[in-house]
C-alpha positions as CSV (number, residue, x, y, z in Angstrom):
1,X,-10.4,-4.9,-0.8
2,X,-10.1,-8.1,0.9
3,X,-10.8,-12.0,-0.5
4,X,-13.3,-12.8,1.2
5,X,-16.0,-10.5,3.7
6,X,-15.2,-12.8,6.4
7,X,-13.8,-12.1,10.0
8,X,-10.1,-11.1,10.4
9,X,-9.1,-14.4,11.3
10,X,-10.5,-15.8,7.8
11,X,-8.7,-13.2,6.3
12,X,-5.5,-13.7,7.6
13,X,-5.5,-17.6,6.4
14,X,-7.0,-16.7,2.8
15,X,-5.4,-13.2,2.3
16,X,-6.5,-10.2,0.2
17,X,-6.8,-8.6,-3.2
18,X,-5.9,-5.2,-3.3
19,X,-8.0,-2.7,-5.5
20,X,-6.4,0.4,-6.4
21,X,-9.8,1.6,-7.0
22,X,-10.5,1.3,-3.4
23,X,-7.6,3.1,-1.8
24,X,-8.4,5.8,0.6
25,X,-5.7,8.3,0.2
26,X,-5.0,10.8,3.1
27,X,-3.0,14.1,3.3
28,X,0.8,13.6,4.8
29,X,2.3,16.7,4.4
30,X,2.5,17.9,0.9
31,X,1.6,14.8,-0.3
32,X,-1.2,11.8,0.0
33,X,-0.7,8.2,1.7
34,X,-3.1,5.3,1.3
35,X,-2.2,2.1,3.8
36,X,-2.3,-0.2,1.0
37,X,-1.5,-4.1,2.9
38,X,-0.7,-4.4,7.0
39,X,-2.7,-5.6,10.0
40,X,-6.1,-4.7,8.4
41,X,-5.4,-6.9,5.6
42,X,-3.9,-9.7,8.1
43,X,0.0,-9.5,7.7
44,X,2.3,-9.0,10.2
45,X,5.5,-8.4,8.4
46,X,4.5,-7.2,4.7
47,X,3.6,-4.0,5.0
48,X,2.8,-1.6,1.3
49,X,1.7,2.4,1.5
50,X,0.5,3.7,-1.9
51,X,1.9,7.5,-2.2
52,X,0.9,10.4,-3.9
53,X,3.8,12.8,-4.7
54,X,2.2,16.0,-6.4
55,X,4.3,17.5,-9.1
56,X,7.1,19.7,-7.4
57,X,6.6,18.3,-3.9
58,X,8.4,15.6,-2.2
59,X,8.3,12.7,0.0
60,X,10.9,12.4,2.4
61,X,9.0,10.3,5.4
62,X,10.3,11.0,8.8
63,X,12.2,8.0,11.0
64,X,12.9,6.1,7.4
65,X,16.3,5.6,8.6
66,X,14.6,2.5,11.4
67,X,13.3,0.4,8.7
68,X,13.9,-1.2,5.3
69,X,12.3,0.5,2.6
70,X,11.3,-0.2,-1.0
71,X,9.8,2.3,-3.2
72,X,8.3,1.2,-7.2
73,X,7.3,4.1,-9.0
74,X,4.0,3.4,-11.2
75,X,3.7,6.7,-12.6
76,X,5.0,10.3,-13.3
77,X,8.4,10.7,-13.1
78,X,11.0,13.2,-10.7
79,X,14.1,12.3,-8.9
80,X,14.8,10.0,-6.3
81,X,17.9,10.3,-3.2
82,X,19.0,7.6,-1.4
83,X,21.8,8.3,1.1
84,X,23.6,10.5,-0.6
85,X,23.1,9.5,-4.4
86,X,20.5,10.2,-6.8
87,X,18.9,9.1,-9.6
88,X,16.1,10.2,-12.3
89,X,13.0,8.4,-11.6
90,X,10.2,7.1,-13.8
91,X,7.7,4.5,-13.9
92,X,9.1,1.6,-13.2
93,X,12.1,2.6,-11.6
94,X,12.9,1.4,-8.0
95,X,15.2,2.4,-5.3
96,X,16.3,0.1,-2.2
97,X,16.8,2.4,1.1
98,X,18.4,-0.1,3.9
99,X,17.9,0.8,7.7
100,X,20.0,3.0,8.7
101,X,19.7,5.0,5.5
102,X,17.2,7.6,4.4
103,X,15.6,8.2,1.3
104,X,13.4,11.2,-0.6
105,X,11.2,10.9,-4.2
106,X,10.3,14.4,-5.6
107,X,7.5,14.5,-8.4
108,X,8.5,16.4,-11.5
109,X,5.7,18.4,-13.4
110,X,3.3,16.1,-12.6
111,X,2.4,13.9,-10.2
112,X,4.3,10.7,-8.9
113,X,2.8,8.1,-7.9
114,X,4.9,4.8,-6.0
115,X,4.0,1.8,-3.8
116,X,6.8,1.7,-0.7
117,X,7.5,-1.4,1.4
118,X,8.8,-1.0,4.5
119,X,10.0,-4.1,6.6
120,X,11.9,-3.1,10.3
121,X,14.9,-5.0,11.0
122,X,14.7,-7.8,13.3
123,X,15.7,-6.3,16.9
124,X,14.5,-2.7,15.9
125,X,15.3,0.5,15.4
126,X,18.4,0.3,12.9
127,X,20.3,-2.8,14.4
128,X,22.0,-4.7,11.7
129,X,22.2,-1.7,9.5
130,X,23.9,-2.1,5.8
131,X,27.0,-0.8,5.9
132,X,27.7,1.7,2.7
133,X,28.8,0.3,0.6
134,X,27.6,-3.0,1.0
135,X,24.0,-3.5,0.2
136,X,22.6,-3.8,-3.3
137,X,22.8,-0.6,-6.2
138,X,20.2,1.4,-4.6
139,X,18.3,2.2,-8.0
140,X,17.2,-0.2,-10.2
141,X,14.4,-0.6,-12.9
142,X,11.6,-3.5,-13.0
143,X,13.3,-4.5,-16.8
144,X,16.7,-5.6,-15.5
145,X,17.7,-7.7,-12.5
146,X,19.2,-11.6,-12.3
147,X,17.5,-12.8,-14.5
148,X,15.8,-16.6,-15.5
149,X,16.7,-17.6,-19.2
150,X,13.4,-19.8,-18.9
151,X,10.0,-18.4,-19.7
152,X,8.0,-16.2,-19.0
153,X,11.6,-13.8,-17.2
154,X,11.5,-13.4,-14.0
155,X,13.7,-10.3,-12.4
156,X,15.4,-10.3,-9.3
157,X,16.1,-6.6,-8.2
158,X,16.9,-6.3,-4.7
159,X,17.0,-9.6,-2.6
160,X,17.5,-10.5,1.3
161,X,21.0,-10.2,2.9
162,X,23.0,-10.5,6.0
163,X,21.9,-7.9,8.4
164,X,18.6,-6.6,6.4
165,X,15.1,-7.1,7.3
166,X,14.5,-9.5,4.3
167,X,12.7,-7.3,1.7
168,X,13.0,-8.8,-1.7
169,X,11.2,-7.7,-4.8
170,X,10.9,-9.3,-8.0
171,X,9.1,-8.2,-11.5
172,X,7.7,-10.9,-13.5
173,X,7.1,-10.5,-17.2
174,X,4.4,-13.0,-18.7
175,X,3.7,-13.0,-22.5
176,X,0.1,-14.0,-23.6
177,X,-0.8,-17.5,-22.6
178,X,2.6,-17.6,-20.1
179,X,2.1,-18.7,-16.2
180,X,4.6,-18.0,-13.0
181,X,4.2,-20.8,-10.8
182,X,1.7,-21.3,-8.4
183,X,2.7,-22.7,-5.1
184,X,2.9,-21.5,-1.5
185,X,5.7,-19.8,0.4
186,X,5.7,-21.5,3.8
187,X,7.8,-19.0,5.8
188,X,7.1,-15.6,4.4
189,X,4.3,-13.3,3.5
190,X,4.3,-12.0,-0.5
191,X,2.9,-9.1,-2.2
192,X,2.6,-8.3,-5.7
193,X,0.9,-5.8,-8.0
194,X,0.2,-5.2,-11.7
195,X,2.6,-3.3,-13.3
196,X,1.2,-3.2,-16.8
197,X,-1.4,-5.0,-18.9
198,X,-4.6,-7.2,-17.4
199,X,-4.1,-10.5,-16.0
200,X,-5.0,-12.5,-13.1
201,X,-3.4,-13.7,-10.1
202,X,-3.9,-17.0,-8.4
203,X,-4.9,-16.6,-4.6
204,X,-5.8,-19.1,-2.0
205,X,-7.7,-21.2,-4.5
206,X,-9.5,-19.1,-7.3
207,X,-8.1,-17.1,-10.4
208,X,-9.0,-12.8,-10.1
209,X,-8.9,-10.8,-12.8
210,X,-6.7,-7.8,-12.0
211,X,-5.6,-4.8,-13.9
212,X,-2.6,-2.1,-13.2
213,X,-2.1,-0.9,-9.3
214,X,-4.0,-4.0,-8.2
215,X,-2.4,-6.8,-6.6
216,X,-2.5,-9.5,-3.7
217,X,-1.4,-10.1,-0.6
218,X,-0.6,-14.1,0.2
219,X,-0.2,-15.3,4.0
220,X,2.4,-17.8,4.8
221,X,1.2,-21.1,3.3
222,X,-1.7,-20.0,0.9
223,X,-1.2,-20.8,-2.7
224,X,-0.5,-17.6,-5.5
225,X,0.1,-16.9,-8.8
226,X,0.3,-15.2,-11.8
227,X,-0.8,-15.6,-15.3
228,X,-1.2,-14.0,-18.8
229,X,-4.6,-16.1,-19.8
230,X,-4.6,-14.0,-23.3
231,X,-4.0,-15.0,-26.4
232,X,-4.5,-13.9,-30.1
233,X,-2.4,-11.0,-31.8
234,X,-3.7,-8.3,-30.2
235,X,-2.9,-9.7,-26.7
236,X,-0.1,-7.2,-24.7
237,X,2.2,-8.8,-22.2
238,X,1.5,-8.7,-18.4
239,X,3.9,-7.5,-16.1
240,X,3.9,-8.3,-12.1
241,X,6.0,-6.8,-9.4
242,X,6.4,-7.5,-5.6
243,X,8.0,-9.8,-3.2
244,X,8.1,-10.8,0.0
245,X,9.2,-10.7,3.8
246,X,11.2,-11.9,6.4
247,X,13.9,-13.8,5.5
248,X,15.5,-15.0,2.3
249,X,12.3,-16.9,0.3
250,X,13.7,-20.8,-0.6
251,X,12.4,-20.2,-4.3
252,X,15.1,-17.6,-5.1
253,X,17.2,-20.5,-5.1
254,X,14.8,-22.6,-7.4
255,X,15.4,-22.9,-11.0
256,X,11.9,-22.2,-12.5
257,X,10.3,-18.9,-12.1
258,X,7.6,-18.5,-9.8
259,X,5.8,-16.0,-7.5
């Protein structure tokens, strides 16, 4: 899973790529959890489980009310609570669980599957708790979002705000032969994952080849990417989704699209 075979140390300047071959999923409950980016992969704030939901059951994790939590669904489709609303679920839908709050995702008649970030306020336990009310809609879909008129669209669904743990997450859509900037992020730690369609992602200072459920994790500093290096009229578009943590990223603020 990670860059490089290196020591941790190595691994925590470089980062990772995440497989989603190479998952280890493990019972929790009625459903399964593989750890997907954290301390073995060398962050310290970004933290991604991969979740199994099997159809009918549902995942409800215990003490979700003491962090942040974001939850992408890749597959199958159910129903998702958050507080006390609800929404149908599918793939690509997205809910936005502030501390404080607590969420559930129950599989329909098959199973779910959803990447969750989970980011703990700074302080712990549920200090600086939204208020209701006054966080961001707590569903959204990867296809809408603020959005950049430039190419290749870049949507911004749930972004950092006063007294949240800084969780943002963005989808970017890239048409064949379409790049989202490369650059580093020198404050935060970023994570993002293939949606749909093969592509590669810029990490550190190569170009990997990744397909849907695979993604990186960038340290503060390193270089990333993402690009759609196909072209003819068979090529499909590529779609990205992920973000980053602690605090509010300088680039949201930017005027070209980038990761």
């Amino acid at each position: 899973m990670n860059l490089t075979r290196q020591e941790t140390g190595a691994r925590k300047k470089t980062g990772a790529v995440l497989r989603a071959a190479e998952l280890e999923y493990r019972r929790h409950g009625d459903c399964f959890v593989s750890p997907v980016t954290g301390p073995h992969t060398g962050a310290r704030h970004a933290a991604v489980d991969a979740v199994r939901i099997p159809a009918g059951r549902q995942w409800s994790p215990p003490g979700a009310a003491a962090a942040e939590q974001i939850a992408v669904v890749l597959a199958g489709a159910g129903v998702g609570t958050v507080g006390y609303e609800i929404s149908r679920m599918r793939a690509a839908s997205a809910l936005h669980s502030p501390a404080g709050s607590t969420y559930s995702l129950s599989a329909g008649d098959r199973e779910m599957t959803v990447y969750v970030w989970s980011a703990v306020p700074s302080g712990g336990g549920t200090a600086g708790a939204v208020r209701p009310g006054t966080g961001p809609a707590p569903f959204r879909s990867l296809w809408n979002g603020e959005t950049w008129l430039t190419p290749p669209a870049a949507n911004v669904l749930f972004r950092p705000g006063a007294g949240r743990a800084g969780l943002c997450l963005r989808c970017g859509i890239m048409q064949p032969g379409e790049t989202l900037g490369v650059r580093p992020h020198e404050e935060n730690e970023a994570v993002y994952f293939v949606f749909e369609g093969e592509g590669q992602f810029y990490l550190h200072d190569r170009w990997v080849d990744l397909g849907p459920g695979d993604g990186v994790f960038a340290p503060p500093g390193v270089r990333h990417g993402a690009r759609n290096p196909h072209s003819g009229h068979l090529a499909s578009r590529f779609v990205v989704f992920g973000g980053s943590v602690a605090g509010m990223p300088a680039y949201l603020t930017d005027d070209l699209p980038d990761l």
